[in-house]
C-alpha positions as a Markdown table, in Angstrom:
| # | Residue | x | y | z |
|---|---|---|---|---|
| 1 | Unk | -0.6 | -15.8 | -87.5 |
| 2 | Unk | 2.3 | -13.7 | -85.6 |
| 3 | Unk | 1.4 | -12.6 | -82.2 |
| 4 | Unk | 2.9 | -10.8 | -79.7 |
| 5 | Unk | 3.6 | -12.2 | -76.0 |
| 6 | Unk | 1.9 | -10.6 | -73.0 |
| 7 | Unk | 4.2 | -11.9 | -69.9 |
| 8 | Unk | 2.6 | -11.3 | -66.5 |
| 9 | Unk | 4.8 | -11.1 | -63.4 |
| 10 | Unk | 2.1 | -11.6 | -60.8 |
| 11 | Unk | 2.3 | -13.8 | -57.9 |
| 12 | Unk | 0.5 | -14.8 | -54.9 |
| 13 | Unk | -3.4 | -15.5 | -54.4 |
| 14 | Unk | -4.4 | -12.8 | -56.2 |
| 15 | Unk | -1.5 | -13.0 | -58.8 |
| 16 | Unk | -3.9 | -14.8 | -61.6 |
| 17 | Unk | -6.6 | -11.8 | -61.2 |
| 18 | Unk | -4.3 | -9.0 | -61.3 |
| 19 | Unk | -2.7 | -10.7 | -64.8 |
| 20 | Unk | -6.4 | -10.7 | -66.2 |
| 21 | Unk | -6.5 | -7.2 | -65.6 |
| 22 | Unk | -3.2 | -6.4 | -66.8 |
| 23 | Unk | -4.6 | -8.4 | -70.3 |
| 24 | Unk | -7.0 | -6.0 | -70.3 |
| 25 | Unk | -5.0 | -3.2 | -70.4 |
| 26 | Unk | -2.8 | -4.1 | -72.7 |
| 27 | Unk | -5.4 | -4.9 | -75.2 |
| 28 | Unk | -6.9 | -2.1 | -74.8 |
| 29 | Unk | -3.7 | -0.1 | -75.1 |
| 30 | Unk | -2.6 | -1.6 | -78.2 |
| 31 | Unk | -5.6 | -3.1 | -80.1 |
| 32 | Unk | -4.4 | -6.8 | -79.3 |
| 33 | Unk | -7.1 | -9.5 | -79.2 |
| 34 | Unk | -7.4 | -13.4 | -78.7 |
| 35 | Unk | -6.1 | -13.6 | -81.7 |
| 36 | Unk | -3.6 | -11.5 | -81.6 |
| 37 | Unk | -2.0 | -11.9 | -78.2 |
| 38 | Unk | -1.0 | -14.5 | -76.3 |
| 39 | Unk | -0.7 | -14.2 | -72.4 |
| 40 | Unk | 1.2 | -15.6 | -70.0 |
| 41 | Unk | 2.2 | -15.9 | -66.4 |
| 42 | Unk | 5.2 | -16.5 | -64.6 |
| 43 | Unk | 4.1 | -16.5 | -61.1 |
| 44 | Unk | 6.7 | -19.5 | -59.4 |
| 45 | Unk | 9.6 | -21.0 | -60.5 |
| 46 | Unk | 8.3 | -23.9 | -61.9 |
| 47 | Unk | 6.8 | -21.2 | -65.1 |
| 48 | Unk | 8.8 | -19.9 | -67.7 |
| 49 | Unk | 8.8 | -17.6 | -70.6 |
| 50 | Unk | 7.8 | -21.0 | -73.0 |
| 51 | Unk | 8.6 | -21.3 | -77.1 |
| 52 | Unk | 8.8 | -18.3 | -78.7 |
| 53 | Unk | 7.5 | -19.2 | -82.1 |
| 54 | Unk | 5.1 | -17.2 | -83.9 |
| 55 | Unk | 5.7 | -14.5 | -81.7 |
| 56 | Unk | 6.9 | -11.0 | -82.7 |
| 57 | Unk | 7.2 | -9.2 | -79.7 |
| 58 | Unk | 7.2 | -9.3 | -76.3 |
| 59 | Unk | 5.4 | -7.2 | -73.5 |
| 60 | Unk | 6.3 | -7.7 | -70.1 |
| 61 | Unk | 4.1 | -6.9 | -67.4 |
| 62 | Unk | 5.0 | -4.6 | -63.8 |
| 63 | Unk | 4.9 | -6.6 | -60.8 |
| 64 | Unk | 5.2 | -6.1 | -57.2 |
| 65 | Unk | 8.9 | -6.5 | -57.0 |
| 66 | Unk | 11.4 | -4.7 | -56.0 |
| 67 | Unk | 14.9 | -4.5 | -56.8 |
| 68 | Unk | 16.1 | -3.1 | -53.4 |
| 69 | Unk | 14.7 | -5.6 | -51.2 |
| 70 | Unk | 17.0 | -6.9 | -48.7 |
| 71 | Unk | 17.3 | -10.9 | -50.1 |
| 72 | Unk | 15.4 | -11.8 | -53.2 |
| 73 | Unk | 13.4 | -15.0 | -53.3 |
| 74 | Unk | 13.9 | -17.5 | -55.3 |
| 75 | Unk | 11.2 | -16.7 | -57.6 |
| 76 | Unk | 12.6 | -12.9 | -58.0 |
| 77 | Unk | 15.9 | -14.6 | -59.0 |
| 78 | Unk | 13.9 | -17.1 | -61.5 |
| 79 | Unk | 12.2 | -14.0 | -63.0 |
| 80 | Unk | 15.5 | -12.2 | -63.1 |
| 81 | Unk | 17.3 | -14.9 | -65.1 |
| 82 | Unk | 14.2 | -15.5 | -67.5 |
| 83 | Unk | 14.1 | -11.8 | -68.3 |
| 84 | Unk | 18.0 | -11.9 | -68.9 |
| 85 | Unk | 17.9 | -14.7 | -71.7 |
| 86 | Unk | 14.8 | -12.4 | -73.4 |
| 87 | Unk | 16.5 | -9.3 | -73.8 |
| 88 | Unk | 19.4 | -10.9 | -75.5 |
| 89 | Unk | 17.6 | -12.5 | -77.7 |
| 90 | Unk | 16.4 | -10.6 | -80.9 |
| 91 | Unk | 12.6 | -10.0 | -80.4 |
| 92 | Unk | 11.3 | -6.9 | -79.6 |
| 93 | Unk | 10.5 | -6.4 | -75.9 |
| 94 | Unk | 9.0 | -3.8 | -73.8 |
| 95 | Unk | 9.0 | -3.7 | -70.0 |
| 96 | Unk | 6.9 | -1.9 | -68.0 |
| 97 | Unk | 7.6 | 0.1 | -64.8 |
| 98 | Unk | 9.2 | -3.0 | -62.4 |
| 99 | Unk | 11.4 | -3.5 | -65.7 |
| 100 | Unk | 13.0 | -0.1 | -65.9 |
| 101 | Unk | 14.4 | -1.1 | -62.6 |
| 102 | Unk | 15.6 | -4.3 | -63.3 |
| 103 | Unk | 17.3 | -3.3 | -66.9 |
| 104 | Unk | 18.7 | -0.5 | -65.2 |
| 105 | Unk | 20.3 | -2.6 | -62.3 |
| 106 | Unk | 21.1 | -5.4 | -64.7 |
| 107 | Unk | 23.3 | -3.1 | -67.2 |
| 108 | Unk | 25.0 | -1.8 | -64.3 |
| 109 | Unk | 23.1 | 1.0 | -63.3 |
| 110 | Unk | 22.1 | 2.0 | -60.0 |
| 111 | Unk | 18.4 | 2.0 | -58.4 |
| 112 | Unk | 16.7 | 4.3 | -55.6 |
| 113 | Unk | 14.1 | 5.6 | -53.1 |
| 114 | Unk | 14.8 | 9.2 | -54.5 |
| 115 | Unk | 12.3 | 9.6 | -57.3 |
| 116 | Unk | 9.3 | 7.3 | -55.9 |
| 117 | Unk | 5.7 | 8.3 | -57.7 |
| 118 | Unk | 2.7 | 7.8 | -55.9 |
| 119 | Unk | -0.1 | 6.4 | -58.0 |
| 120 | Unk | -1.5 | 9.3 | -60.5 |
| 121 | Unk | -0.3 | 11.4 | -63.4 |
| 122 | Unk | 3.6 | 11.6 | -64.4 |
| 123 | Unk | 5.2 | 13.7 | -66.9 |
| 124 | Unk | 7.1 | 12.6 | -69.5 |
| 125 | Unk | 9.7 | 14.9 | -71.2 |
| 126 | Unk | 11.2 | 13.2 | -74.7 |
| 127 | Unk | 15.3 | 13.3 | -74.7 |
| 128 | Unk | 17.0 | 14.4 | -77.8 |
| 129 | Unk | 17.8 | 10.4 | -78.5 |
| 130 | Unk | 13.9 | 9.9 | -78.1 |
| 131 | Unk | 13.1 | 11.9 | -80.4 |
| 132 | Unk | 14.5 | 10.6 | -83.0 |
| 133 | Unk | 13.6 | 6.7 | -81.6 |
| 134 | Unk | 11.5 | 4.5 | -83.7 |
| 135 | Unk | 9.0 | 4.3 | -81.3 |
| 136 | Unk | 9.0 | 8.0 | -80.2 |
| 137 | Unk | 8.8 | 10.0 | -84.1 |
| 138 | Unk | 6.1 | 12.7 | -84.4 |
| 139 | Unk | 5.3 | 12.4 | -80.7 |
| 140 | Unk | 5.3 | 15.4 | -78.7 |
| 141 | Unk | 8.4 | 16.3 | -77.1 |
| 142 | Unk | 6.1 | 16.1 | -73.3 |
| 143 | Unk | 3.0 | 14.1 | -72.6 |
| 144 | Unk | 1.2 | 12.9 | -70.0 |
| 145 | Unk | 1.3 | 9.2 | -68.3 |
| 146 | Unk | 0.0 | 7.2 | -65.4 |
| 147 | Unk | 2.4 | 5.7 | -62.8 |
| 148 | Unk | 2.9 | 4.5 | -59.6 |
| 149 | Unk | 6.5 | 3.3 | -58.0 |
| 150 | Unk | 8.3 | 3.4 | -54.7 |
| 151 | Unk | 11.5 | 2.8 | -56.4 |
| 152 | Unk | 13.0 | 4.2 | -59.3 |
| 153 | Unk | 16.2 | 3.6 | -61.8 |
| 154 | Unk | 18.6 | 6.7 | -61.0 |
| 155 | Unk | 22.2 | 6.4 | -63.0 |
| 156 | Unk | 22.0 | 4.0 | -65.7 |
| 157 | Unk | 25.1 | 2.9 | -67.3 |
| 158 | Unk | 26.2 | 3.6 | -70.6 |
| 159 | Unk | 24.8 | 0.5 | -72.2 |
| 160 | Unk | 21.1 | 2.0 | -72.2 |
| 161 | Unk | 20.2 | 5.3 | -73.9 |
| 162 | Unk | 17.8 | 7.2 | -72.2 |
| 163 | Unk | 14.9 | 8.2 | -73.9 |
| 164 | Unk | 12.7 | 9.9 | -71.6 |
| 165 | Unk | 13.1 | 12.2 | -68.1 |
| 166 | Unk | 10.7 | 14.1 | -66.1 |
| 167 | Unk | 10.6 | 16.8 | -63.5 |
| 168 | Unk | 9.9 | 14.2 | -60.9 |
| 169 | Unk | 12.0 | 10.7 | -62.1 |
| 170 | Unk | 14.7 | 11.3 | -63.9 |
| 171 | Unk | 14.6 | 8.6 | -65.9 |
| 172 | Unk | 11.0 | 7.6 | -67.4 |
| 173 | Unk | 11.6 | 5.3 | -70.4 |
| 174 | Unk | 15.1 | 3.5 | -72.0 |
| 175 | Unk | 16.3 | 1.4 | -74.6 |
| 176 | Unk | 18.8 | -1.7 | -74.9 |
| 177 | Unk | 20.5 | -2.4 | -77.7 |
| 178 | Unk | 18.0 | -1.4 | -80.7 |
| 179 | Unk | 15.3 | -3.5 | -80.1 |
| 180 | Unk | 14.2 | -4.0 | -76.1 |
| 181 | Unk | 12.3 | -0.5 | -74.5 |
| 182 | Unk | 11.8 | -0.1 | -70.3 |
| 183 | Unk | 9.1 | 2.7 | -69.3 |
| 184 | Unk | 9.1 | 3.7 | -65.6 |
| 185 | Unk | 5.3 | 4.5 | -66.4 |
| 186 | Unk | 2.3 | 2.4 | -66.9 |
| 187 | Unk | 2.4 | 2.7 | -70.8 |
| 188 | Unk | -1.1 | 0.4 | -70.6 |
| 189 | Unk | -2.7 | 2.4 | -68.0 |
| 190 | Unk | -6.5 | 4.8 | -68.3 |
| 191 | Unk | -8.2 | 5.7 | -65.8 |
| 192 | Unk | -10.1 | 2.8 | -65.4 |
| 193 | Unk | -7.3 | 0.5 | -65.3 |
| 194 | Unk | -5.3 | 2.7 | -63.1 |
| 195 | Unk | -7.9 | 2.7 | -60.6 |
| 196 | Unk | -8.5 | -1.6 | -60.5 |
| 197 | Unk | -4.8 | -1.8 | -60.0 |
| 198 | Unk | -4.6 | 0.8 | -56.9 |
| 199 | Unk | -7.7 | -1.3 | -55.5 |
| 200 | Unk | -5.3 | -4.7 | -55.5 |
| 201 | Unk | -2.5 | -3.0 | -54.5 |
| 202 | Unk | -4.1 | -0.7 | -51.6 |
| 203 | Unk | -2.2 | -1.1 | -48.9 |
| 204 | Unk | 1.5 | -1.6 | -50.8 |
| 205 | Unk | 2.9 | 1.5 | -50.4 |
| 206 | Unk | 1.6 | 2.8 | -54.2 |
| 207 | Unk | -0.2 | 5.4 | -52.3 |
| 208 | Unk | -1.4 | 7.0 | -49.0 |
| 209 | Unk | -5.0 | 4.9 | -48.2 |
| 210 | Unk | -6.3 | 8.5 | -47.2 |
| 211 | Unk | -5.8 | 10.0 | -50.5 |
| 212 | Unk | -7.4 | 6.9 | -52.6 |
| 213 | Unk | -10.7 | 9.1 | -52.8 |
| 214 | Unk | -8.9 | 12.4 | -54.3 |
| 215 | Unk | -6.6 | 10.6 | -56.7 |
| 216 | Unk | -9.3 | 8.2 | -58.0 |
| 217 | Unk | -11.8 | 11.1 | -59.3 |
| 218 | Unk | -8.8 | 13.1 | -60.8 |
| 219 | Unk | -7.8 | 9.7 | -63.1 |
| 220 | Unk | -10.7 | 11.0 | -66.0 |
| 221 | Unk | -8.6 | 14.0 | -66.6 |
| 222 | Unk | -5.7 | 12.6 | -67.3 |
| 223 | Unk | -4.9 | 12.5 | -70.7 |
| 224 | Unk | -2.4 | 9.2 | -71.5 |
| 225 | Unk | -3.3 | 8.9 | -75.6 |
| 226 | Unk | 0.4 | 9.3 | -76.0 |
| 227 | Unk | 2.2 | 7.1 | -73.6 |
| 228 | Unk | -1.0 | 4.7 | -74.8 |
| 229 | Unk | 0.2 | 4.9 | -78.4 |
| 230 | Unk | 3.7 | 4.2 | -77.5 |
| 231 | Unk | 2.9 | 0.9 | -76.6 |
| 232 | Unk | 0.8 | 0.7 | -79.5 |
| 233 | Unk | 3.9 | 1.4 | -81.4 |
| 234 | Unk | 5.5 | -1.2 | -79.9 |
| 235 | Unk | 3.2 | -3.5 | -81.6 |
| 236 | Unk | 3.1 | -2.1 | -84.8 |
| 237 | Unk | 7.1 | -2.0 | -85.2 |
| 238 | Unk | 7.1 | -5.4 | -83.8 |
| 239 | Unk | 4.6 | -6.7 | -86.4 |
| 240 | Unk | 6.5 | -4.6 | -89.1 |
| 241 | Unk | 9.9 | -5.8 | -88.5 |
């Protein structure tokens, strides 16, 4: 049975707990099971991405990274050249939110402070290229997702199309080549999940502490069926292919 790779970017002593939420999410996202899915986690150097047989596509996870940091650590630069030899490779992928960052850096685009999101609701405004996008046809042409970055990708380099902007990052979601996606938003997020990440991530920088209250009982009413389904997508034109 084909299956398509869940791979978690999660360190540290809570690194194995925030994965198993982000399994969660995904599954509940896309439809994925046991079956269906296979997770893993590349949390020191020692992990990598593993055989690729039997898989269709890949998902990769957001993490705590961040591509502006002043030195990166020899994990970040372990993750760095794992994700390199993926994207070249001729599986689907899709990144999520750290991964729009890295992409863009890695294609020779540039990264900032500018457009940071605090955790909550982000709009999403399709291009004229995302519309047209496998992934993207018969959405509408603005929905609603759930976010939460302190840095963004700013300029990207002619090597990625972008496929998504919004009034407050301009750059939301891209594609590589034909066949590897990067959202700036939390494609796997609800409400619920939004909420059990911002509990293991309090005090990072995702959002003021004295707003946790207010933006926790606004999650419910944010709608995120579409940037839900595009992930769903994602495994559906993975499967296909």
């Amino acid at each position: 049975m084909s299956k398509i790779l869940l791979l978690s970017l999660r360190d540290g002593p809570l690194g194995n707990s925030i994965a198993a939420a982000e399994a969660r999410d995904v599954m509940a996202a896309t439809g994925l099971n046991n079956d269906t899915m296979v997770h893993r986690i590349m949390g020191t150097t020692d992990q990598i991405i593993g055989s690729l047989d039997g898989i269709s596509g890949v998902i990769v996870g957001g993490s705590s990274l961040n591509i502006l940091n002043d030195t990166w650590s020899p994990w970040q630069h372990h993750v760095h050249t794992q994700l390199d030899s993926l994207i070249d490779d001729s599986l689907p992928v899709f990144l999520i939110c750290y991964g729009a960052s890295w992409l863009t850096n890695h294609t020779g685009g540039s990264v900032s402070h500018d457009h940071a999101e605090e955790s909550g609701p982000s709009c999403v405004k399709l291009t004229a290229a995302g519309r047209i996008d496998p992934l993207l046809r018969g959405f509408p042409t603005t929905f609603t997702s759930l976010t939460g970055h302190t840095e963004n990708a700013e300029h990207v380099s002619d090597r990625l199309t972008v496929l998504a902007s919004g009034p407050t990052c301009p750059v939301q979601l891209v594609r590589y080549r034909t066949q590897v996606w990067a959202s700036q938003f939390h494609a796997e997020m609800d409400a619920q999940a939004m909420k059990t990440r911002m509990d293991f991530y309090y005090d990072y920088g995702y959002f003021a502490p004295e707003d946790y209250d207010q933006i926790v009982e606004s999650l419910p009413s944010i709608d995120t069926k579409w940037s839900n389904k595009l992930l769903h997508r994602f495994v559906d034109y993975s499967f296909r292919r």
